[in-house]
C-alpha positions as CSV (number, residue, x, y, z in Angstrom):
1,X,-80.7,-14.6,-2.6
2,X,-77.9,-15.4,-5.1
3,X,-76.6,-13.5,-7.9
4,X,-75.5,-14.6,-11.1
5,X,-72.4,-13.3,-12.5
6,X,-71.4,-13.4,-16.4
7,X,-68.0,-12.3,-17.3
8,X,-67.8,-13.4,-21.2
9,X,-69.8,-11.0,-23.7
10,X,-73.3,-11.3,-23.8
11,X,-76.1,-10.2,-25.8
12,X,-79.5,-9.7,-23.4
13,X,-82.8,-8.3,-24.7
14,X,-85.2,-6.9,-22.3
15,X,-87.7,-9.3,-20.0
16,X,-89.3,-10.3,-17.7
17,X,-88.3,-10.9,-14.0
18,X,-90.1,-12.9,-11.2
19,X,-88.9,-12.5,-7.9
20,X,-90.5,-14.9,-5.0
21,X,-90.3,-13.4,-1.5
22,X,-90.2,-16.8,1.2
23,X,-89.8,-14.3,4.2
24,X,-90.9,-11.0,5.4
25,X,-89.4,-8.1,2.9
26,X,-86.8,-6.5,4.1
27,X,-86.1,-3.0,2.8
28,X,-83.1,-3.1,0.6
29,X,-81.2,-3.5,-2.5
30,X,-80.5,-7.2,-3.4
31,X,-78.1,-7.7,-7.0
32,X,-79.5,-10.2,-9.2
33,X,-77.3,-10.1,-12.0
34,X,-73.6,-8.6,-13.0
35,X,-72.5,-8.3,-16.2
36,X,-69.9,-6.6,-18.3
37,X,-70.5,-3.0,-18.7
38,X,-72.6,-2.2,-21.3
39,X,-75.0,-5.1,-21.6
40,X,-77.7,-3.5,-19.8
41,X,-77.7,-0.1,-21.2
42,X,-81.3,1.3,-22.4
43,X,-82.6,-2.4,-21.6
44,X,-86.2,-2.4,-19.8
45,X,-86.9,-5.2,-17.9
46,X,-90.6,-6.0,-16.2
47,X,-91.4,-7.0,-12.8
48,X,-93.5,-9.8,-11.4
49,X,-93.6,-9.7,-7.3
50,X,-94.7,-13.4,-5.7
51,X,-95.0,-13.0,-2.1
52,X,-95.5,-16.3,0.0
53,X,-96.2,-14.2,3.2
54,X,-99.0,-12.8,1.9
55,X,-98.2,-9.3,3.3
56,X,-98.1,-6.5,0.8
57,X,-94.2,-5.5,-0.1
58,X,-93.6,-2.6,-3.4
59,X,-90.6,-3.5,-5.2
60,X,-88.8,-2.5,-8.5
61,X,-86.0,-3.2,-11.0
62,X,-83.2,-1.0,-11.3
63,X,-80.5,-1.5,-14.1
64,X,-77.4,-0.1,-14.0
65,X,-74.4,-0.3,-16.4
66,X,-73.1,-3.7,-15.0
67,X,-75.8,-5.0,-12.7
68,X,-79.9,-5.5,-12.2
69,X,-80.5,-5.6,-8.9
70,X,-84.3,-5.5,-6.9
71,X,-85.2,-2.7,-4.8
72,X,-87.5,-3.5,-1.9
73,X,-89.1,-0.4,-1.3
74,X,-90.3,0.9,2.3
75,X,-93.8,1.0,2.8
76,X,-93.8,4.6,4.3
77,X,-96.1,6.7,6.0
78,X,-99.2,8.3,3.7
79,X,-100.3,12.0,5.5
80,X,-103.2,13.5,4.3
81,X,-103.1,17.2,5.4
82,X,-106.3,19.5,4.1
């Protein structure tokens, strides 16, 4: 997976991301997008998850000052205990 990196000013409104997994998920942090610090701040940005495997895979956004990245999330263990 590439990332894009912008180093001029730039004005970004919140949106909406699709990310298309090819492959098996691998747990993990991939970096979609730098920018100069500041342009993300308080910006919400949506998820759409394709995956071409078919298999099940949770993911999310996470924005930081300077960067969106994609967080593939484990799938975990669930333990019901009564």
């Amino acid at each position: 997976m590439d990332a894009i990196t912008i180093d001029r000013a730039l004005t970004l409104d919140a949106g909406q991301v699709t990310a298309t997994l090819k492959g098996e998920a691998k747990v993990g942090t991939y970096t979609l997008l730098t920018v100069p610090s500041g342009t993300l701040a308080g910006k919400k940005f949506g998820l759409t998850l394709v995956n071409e495997t078919g298999k099940n895979a949770s993911a999310k956004l996470v924005a930081s000052d300077t960067t969106l990245s994609l967080e593939i999330l484990s799938q975990g263990i669930v333990l019901i205990v009564r």
